[in-house]
C-alpha positions in Angstrom: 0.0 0.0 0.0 1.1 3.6 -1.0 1.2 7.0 0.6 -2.6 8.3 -0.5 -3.3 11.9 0.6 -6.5 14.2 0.1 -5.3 17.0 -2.3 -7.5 19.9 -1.7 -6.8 21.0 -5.6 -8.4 17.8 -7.0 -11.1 17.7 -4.7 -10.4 13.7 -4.4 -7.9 11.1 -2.5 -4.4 10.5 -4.7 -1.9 8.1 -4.3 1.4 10.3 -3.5 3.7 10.2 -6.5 6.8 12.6 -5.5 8.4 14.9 -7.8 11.9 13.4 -7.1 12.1 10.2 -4.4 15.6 11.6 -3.5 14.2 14.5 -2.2 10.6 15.4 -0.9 9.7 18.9 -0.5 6.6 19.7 1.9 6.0 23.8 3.1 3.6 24.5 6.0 2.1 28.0 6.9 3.6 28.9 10.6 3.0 31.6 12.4 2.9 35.4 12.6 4.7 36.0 15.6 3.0 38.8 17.5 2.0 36.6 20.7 1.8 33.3 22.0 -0.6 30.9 19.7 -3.8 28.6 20.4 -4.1 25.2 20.1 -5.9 26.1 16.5 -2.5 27.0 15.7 -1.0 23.4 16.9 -3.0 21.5 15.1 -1.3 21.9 11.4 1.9 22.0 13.5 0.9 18.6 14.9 -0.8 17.4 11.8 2.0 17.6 9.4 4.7 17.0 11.9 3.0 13.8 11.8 3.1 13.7 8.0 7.2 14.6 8.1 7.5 11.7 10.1 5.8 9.4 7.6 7.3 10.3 4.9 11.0 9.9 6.2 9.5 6.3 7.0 9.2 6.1 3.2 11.6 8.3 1.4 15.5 9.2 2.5 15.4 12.8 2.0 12.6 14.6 3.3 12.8 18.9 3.2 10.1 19.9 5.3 9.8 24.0 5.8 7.6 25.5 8.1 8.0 30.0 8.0 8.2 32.5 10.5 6.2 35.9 9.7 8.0 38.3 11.6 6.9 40.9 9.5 3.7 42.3 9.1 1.0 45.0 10.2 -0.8 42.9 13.4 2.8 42.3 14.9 3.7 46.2 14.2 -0.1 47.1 15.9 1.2 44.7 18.9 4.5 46.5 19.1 3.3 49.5 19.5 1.0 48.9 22.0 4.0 47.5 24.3 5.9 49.7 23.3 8.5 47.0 22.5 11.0 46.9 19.1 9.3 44.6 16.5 12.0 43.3 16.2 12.8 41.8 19.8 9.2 41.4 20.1 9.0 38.7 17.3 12.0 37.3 18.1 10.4 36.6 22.0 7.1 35.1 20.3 9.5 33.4 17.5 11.0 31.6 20.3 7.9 31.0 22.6 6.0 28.6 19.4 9.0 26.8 19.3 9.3 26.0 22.8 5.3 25.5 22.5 5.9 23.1 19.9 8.5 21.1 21.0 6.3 20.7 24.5 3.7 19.2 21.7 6.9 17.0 21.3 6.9 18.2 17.3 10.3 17.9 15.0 11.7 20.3 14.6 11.3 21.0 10.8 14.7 20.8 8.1 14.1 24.6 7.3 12.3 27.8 9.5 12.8 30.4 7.2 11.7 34.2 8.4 10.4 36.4 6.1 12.5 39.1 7.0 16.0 37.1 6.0 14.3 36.9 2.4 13.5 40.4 1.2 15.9 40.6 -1.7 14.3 37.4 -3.1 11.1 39.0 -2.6 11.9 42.3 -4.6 13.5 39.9 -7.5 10.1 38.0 -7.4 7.8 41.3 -7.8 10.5 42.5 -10.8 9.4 39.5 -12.5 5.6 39.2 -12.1 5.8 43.1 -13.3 7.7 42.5 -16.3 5.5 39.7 -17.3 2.1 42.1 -16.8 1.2 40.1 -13.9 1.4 43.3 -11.2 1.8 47.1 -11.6 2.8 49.5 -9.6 0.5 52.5 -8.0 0.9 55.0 -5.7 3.9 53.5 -3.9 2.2 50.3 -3.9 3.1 46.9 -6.2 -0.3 45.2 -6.9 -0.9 41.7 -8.4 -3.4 41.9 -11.4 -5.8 38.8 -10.5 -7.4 39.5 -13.9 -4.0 38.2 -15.8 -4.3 34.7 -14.5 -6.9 33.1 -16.3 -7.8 30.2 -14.0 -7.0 32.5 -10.4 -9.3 30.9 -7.9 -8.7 27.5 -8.8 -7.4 26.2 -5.2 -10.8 27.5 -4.0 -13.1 26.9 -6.7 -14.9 30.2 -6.7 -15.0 32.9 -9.4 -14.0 36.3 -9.1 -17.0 38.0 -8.7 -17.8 35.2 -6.2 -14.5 36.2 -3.8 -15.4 39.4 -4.2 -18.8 39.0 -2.9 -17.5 36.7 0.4 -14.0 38.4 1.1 -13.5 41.6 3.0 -11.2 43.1 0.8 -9.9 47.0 1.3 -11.1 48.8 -2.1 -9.0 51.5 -3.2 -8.8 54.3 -5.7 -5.2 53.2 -6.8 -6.3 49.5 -7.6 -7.5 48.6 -11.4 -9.4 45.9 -9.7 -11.4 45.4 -6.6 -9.6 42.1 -6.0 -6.1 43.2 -6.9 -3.7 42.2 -3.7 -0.6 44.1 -2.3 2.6 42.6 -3.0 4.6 45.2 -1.6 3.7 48.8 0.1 4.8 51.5 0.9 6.5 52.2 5.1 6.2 55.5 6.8 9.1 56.4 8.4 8.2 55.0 11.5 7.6 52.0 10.3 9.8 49.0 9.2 10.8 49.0 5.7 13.2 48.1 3.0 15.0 49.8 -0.1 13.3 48.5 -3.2 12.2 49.7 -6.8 9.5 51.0 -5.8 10.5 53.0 -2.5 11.3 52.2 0.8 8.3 49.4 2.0 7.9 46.2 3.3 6.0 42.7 1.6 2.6 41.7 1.5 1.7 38.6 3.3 0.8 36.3 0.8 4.5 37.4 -1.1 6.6 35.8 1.8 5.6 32.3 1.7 6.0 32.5 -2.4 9.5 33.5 -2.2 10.5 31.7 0.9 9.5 28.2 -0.8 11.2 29.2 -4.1 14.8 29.7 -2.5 14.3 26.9 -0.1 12.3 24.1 -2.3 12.0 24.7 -6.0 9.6 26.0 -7.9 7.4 23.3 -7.7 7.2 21.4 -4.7 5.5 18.5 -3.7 3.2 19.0 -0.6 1.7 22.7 0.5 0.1 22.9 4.0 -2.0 24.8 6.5 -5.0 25.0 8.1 -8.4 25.2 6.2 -8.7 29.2 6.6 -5.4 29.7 4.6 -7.0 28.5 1.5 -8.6 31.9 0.2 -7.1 34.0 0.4 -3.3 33.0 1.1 -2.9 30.3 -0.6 -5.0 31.4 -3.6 -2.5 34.5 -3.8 0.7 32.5 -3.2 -0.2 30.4 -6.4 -1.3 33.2 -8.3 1.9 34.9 -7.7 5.2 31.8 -8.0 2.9 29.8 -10.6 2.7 33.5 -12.6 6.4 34.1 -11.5 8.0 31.1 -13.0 5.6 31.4 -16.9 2.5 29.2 -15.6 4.9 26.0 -14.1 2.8 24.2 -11.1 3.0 25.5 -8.0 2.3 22.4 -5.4 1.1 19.2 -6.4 -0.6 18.4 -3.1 -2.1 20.7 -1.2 -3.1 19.7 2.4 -5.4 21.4 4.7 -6.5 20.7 8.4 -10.0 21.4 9.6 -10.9 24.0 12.4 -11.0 23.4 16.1 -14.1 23.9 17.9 -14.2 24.6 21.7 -16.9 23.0 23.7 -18.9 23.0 21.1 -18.3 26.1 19.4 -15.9 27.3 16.8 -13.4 28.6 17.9 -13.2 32.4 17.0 -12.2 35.7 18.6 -15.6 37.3 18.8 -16.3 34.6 21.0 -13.1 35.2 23.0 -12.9 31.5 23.7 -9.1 30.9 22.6 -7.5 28.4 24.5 -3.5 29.2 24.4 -1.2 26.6 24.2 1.6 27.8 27.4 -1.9 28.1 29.4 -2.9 24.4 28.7 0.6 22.5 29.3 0.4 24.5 33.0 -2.5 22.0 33.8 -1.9 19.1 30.8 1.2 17.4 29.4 2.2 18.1 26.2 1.8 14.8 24.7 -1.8 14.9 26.3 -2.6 17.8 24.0 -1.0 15.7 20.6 -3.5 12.7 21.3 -6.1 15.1 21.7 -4.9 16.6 18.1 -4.5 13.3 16.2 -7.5 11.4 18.1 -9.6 12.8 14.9 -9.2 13.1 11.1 -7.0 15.9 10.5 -9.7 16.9 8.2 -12.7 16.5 10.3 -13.6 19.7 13.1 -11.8 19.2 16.0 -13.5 19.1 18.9 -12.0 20.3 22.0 -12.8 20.5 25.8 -11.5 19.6 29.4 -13.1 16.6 29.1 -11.7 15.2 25.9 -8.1 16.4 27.6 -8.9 14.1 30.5 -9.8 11.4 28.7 -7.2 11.6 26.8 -4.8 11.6 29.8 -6.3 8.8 30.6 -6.1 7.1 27.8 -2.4 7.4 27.7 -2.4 5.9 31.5 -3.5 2.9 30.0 -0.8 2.8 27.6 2.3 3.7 29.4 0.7 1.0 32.1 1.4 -1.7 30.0 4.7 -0.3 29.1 5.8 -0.1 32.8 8.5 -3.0 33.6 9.0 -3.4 29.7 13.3 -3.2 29.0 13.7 -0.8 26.4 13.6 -1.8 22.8 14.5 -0.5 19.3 11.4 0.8 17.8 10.2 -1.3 14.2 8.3 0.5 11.9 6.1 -2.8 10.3 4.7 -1.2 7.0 2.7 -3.9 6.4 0.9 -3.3 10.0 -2.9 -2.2 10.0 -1.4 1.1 11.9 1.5 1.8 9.3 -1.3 1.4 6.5 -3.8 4.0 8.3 -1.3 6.7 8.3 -0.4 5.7 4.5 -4.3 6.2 4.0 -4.8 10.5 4.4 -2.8 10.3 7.5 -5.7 8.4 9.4 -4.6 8.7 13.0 -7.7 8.1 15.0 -7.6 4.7 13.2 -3.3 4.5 13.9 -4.5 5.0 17.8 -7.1 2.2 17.9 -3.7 0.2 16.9 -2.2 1.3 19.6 -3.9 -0.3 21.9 -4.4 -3.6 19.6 -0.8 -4.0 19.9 -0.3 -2.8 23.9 -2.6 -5.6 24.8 -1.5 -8.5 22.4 2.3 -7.4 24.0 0.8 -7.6 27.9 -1.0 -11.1 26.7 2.6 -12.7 25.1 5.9 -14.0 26.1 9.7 -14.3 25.3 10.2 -13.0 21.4 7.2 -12.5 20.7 6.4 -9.7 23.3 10.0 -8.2 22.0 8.2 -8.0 18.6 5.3 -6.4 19.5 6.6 -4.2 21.7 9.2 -3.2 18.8 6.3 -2.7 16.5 4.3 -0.5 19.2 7.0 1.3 19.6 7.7 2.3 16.0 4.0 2.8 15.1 3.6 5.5 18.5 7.6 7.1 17.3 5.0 8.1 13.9 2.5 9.6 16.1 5.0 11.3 18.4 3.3 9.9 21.6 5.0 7.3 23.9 8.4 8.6 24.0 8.4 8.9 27.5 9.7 7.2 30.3 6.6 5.2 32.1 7.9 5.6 35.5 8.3 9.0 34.9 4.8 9.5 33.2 3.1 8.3 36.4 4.9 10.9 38.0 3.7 14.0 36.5 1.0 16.0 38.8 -2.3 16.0 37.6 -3.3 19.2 39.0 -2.2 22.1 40.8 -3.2 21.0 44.4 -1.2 17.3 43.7 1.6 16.8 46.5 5.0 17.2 44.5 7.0 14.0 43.8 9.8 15.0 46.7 6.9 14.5 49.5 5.7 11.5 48.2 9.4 9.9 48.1 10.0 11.3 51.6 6.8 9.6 52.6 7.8 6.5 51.1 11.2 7.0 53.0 8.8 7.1 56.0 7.1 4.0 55.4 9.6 1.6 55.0 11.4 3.0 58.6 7.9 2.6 60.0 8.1 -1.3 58.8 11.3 -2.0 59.6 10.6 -0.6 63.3 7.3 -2.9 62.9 5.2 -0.3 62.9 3.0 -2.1 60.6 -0.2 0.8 61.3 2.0 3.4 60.8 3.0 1.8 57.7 -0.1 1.4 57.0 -1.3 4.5 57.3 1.2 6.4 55.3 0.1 4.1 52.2 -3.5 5.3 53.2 -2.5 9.0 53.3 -1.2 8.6 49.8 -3.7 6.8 48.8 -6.7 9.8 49.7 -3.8 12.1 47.9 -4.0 10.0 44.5 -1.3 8.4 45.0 -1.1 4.1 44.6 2.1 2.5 46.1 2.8 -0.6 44.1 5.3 -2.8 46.1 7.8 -5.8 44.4 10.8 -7.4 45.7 12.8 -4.3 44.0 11.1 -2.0 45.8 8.4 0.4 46.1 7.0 2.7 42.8 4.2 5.1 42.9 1.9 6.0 40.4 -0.6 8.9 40.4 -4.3 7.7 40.5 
């Protein structure tokens, strides 16, 4: 079985067929970096980390890009009201998603390109799309012409008239058409800006990604990601402008797009003001708590998301690591002809990759001598895909579940307390120290080596 994926473009399931198996190129959206994100922006990061990871399974070269927008007008808005440099300001919220992500315990992707580090290949991008009568310049401002690409809304599958009619889109006197998006404008002198052609300005949005993935990737690449909101009008724009830029060639042969995360119950928006950051969740859940939460549905599907799902979830990774504890470490197997490999190959299907999970947890608790080695091998290299269970179990059953929870020191000095209580017979005393722990959420599991805990 091959590598199928849903390719937004075609509107249908297709088996993967790479540009060159040497070298697979994938680009995700990331962030702009004006504050810490929500869990709405985990999910592609989770999604198509998970993807990375399946197709370095498969291929032996896998480039997989994923920006930083550290330019651009809501992180200049947020500056000034901090009265911070944009510059250290992006850089702080630059470094924030990435410790956010790795908590999420994501890869860290081959290539994070910022925008800013790529303004000279932006400028040479414009030059071109002008010269070919695909923008023009007006007032200060560089504008691509959406009327000089025949098939423009294609990603989308909406007319002009029909984007025009659903978009918010700023109207004014200097554009030839209503539709008509910035590539570059114009910077007060307060404001950041570059040299260019056209005056001292700074790049449009939907220009970064364009240029950033033609340095970095090619001019065609072979997987484009994001979340479902990107795809009009960012990624519309961003094939307008490379496939224009380099005389009509493909842009991305697979686009990709997660669906949107809804909080208990509703989507999640900020009229409703019912964001759920990421920093604020890992101070009451562990990261890897908030990935099965992410991957326990379709990447396509709405995402539902609530305290309860986060505790069930917890718990369902209990049960997990529990029949991991006393296992020896093993070299994790990746079978790929395992019902869990072949869900992932089928549009990264991980609710279906969990369900194996625990298929092969329990068949390894049930068997004996090389056989449990195997399975555990195999459950190992199927959860390394998924990016859960790379955690010590001892240590997992450590971790507090809430903010009142007695810390780990107390409960090993209590511990220390109850085996000088038995060994001066003090069997109640004993006794009641195990109790105490006990009403604290704490189980005591005793063995010839010794005494381990576990939190309820």
């Amino acid at each position: 079985m091959s590598l199928a994926l849903y390719n937004t473009l075609s509107r249908t399931k297709q088996p993967f067929t790479p540009i060159d198996p040497q070298r697979i190129t994938m680009y995700v959206c990331g962030p702009t970096v004006y504050n810490r994100v929500h869990i709405g922006n985990a999910r592609p990061a989770v999604v198509f980390d998970t993807l990375f990871r399946v197709l370095q399974s498969l291929y032996p070269n896998v480039q997989y890009a994923r920006n930083i927008t550290d330019i651009d007008d809501k992180i200049m808005n947020r500056a000034a009201e901090l009265a911070e440099d944009i510059s250290a300001l992006s850089k702080r919220y630059a470094q924030a998603y990435f410790e956010d992500m790795a908590a999420l315990n994501n890869l860290e992707p081959t290539i994070v390109p910022y925008a800013t580090q790529h303004i000279p290949e932006m400028i040479n991008m414009i030059e071109r799309l002008v010269a070919k009568g695909h923008a023009y310049v007006a007032e200060g401002n560089v504008l691509f012409a959406v009327q000089s690409m025949p098939d423009y809304g294609v990603l989308s599958g909406r007319s002009l008239d029909d984007m025009l009619a659903g978009a918010r889109v700023e109207v004014a006197s200097y554009k030839q058409y209503a539709g008509d998006f910035v590539l570059w404008k114009p910077s007060a002198d307060h404001e950041p800006g570059w040299d260019s052609p056209w005056g001292r300005g700074r790049p449009g949005w939907h220009l970064e990604c364009s240029a950033m993935i033609e340095k970095h990737l090619g001019e065609t690449i072979d997987i484009h990601g994001g979340g479902q909101d990107l795809i009009f009008p960012h990624h519309e724009n961003e094939i307008a402008q490379s496939c224009c830029a380099h005389d009509g060639k493909p842009f991305a042969n697979y686009w990709l797009h997660n669906g949107f995360i809804n909080i208990e119950g509703e989507k999640m928006s900020k009229s409703l003001g019912n964001f759920r950051m990421v920093n604020d969740l890992l101070d009451h859940y562990p990261g890897e708590v908030l990935r099965y939460v992410l991957l326990s549905a379709h990447y396509r599907s709405e995402q539902q998301f609530s305290k309860e799902l986060l505790d069930s979830a917890w718990r369902s990774l209990d049960t997990l690591y529990g029949f991991l504890r006393g296992q020896t470490p093993c070299t994790a197997v990746i079978n790929q002809d395992s019902a869990g490999f072949k869900a992932l190959l089928d549009d990264l299907n991980s609710p279906v990759a969990i369900s194996e999970l625990y298929r092969l947890a329990k068949q390894m608790h049930a068997a004996s001598g090389e056989d449990k080695d195997a399975l555990h091998s195999e459950l190992m290299g199927l959860a390394g895909l998924m990016g859960l269970l790379d955690q010590d179990p001892e240590h997992w059953f450590t971790l507090a579940r809430g903010d009142g929870d007695i810390s780990a020191e107390d409960i090993e000095l209590l511990i220390a307390k109850r085996k000088q209580a038995k060994l001066d017979k003090d069997y109640a005393g004993a006794d009641q120290v195990r109790q105490d722990l006990l009403d604290q959420g704490v189980v005591l599991e005793d063995s010839r080596e010794g005494t381990v805990w576990r939190r309820a």
